[in-house]
Structures are given as structure tokens and as C-alpha cells.
C-alpha positions, 0 to 999 in steps of 0.5 A: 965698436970696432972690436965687437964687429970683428966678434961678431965676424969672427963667430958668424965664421965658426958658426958657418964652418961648424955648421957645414961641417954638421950639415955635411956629416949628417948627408953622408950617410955613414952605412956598414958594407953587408953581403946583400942580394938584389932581384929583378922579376917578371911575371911568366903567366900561362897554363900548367901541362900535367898527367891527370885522370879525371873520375866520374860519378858512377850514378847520379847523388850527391857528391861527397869528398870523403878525402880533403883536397890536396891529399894523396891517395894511393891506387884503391883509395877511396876519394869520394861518395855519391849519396843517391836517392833511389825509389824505394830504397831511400838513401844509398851510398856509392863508394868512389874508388881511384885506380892510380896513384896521385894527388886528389884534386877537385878543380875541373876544367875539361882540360884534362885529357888534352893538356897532358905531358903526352900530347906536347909537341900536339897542342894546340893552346887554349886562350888562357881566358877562357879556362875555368878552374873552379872545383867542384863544391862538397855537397854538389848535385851530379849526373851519371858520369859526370867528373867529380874529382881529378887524380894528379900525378905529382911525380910526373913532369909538371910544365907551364905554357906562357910567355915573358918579355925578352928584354926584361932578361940580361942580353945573351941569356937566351942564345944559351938559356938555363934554369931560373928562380921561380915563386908561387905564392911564397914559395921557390922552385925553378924553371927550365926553358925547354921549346920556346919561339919569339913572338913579338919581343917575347919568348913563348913556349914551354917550362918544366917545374922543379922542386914545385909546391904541390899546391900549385897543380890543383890549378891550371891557370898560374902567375908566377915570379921569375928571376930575370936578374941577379946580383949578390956582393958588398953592395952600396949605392951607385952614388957612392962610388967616387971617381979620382983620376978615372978610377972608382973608389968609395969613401971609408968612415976611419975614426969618423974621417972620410978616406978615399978607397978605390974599389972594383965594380963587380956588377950593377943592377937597379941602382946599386953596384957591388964592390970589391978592394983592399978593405972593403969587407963586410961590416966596414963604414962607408959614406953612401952619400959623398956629394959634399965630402972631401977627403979628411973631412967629419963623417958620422 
């Protein structure tokens, strides 16, 4: 009887060891080093300031966009037709011709003569609020000189009027501000503080638009992604970095053992750091959860 409790003791231990080491093994996590890269973003929302000619109805009719929206039509193009009902003549058309080169947009908002390139440093901003950017349906009903469409200059200085929390950027960035990463809709392009002032924790001002999607200026009222913070490196979880004698180090997965690697922190950033070290190169095993792993011990 004796000899069937130690049995039974004896199994109960493997059991336990085997178990914790099982339990163990599957917490750690074993992942591979990889080159990542990590973004923190802010919304900028504001106006967009551009060189536009607005074109007005020569006659009252029926508006007709002989010319898609978005397209580009040189000086002399002809955009648009104002189909009119005159006595006695029935229907005439009315050919719209442009007198400058650009982008043909029919989103008016009776901006376009103040929100110009040429009148900053003028400006008074209006409430974002209160901007309609709607275009002008095909088919409209219009009056003698009202506007139709708009040419925008696309090879002109596009620039947003918003503003963007402070704190939401790295300290320091704004005694020496350079350009950031911006997105629109999927696309990327960049940003370039130009005048800017703080008002109440935000930075408020202008910015210019590089390499921007030409879909974005048929609209006045924009929201944009920006980049306030960047890291790109061997990144793994700040959980994974293990201290001995004060130094940091993570747990390498070398034939299925843990092994002790001292690393050096690059940076961090939302919950990640990036590593750098004898051995730590992409590709490599590493334990990104080692809350119960000890040296030498299983890690899969």
C-alpha cells in the first residue's frame, strides 16, 4: 500500500512538472524579430486656402457640365453649356469656355475669391461650421451670372488653415518644426508648418501641402491624418524586455531554450520598444511573454 502512495506521489510530481513546464512554454509566446514600424496620428481639421477662378453663367438655362468633375482643361477648354429657353427661338446653347489653366471643380462656396494664397497674412478665417461645399448638380437651374463651376489651380500652393493638439507630438518638436506624414482618404502626402500660434494647448495656423491627391481640392472643409510620432526597428513588447543586474535584455528561443540576451532600447512608443544587440537581427525567436521563463527553461 505503501509503495502504491509513493506511485502515486512520484506521478502527481512528474505530472505537475510537466505541466508547468507545458504551461509555461505555451505563455511565452515564442514570436520572430521583424522590421516594423508604429504611428501615433492626430486629426488636423481645417480649410483649404488655394488659387481658384470662379466661372459664371452668361445667361439663365440649364446647366450642363460638358466636362467630368476633377478634370483638367487647359486655357480655351470648353467646361460647360447653359441650355436656355429663348421666345421664339426654342432651345439655344451657350458654350462655357475657361480662361485659365486648372482643375475643373463644381464645389462652390463663395470662398473663392477670399481663401486665396494671395490674401494670407489678411484672412480673417470663417467658422468651419459654416462652409457649404456642396457642387452644383448637372442639370441645375441657373441665373445670369451666377457661378457654375470653379477652375482650380492645382499647380499652385495648396494650404489648410486648422489646428492639432500640442501635446499629442513629441516634446521639442515645435521649437524647431519640420514636415509631417499626412493621409487623405488612403492617400499620403505631407505637411509644412508654416505661421502657426498656440492657443489653449493647440497649435493653430497654416500648412502647405505636398505631393497632395488632386482629389482633395475640390473640397474646402478637410480632415486629415497626421503623423505626431514615428518608431521603425526590431520591435517587440515592452513585456518582453527582462531586467538582470539593471540591464535590459530579452529571452532568445535557441533550440527551443530560453536564453538571457541583453539588448539596447532604441525607442518606445504605444507599448512597444525597439531592440538592437549582438544577435538580435530579423528573423530571430524571441519569448515575448517571459513572466514565468527562466533561463534554460522549454519555450515553443
Amino acid at each position: 500500500m505503501r509503495n502504491n502512495y509513493l506511485l502515486a506521489a512520484l506521478i502527481l510530481i512528474i505530472i505537475t512538472i510537466l505541466g508547468r513546464h507545458f504551461l509555461v512554454s505555451t505563455m511565452a509566446k515564442v514570436r520572430m524579430l521583424s522590421i516594423e514600424t508604429i504611428n501615433l496620428t492626430t486629426t488636423l481639421e481645417g480649410i483649404l486656402i488655394k488659387e481658384e477662378k470662379v466661372i459664371k453663367s452668361p445667361c439663365s438655362g440649364r446647366l450642363h457640365l460638358v466636362r467630368p468633375d476633377g478634370e483638367r482643361l487647359e486655357m480655351g477648354g470648353r467646361g460647360a453649356e447653359i441650355i436656355s429657353a429663348e421666345q421664339g427661338a426654342g432651345e439655344v446653347i451657350y458654350d462655357i469656355y475657361t480662361d485659365t489653366t486648372g482643375i475643373l471643380c463644381s464645389h462652390l462656396d463663395g470662398y473663392e475669391s477670399i481663401l486665396s494664397p494671395a490674401n494670407i497674412g489678411e484672412l480673417a478665417m470663417p467658422a468651419i461650421e459654416k462652409i457649404d461645399d456642396q457642387p452644383l448638380p448637372d442639370g441645375a437651374i441657373v441665373d445670369k451670372g451666377q457661378p457654375v463651376f470653379k477652375i482650380i489651380d492645382n499647380l499652385s500652393p495648396v494650404y489648410i488653415y486648422g489646428a492639432m493638439p500640442k501635446s499629442d507630438f513629441a516634446g521639442g518638436y515645435w521649437d524647431e518644426p519640420g514636415s509631417l506624414t499626412a493621409s487623405w482618404k488612403n492617400f499620403s502626402f505631407s505637411i509644412t508648418p508654416g505661421e502657426l500660434n498656440d492657443v489653449a494647448g493647440d497649435v493653430k495656423g497654416l500648412f502647405l501641402l505636398s505631393g497632395f491627391p488632386e482629389q482633395i481640392i475640390h473640397h474646402r472643409k478637410v480632415s486629415i491624418s497626421v503623423t505626431t510620432r514615428a518608431l521603425r526597428g526590431l520591435l517587440t513588447p515592452e513585456r518582453a524586455i527582462v531586467y538582470k543586474d539593471g540591464k535590459p535584455g530579452i529571452y532568445l528561443a535557441i533550440k527551443r531554450k530560453a536564453v538571457w540576451t541583453p539588448v539596447e532600447i532604441e525607442g518606445a512608443l504605444s507599448g512597444k520598444v525597439a531592440v538592437s544587440g549582438d544577435g538580435i537581427e530579423e528573423g530571430v525567436s524571441f519569448v515575448s511573454n517571459p513572466v514565468f521563463v527562466r533561463e534554460g527553461w522549454l519555450v515553443e
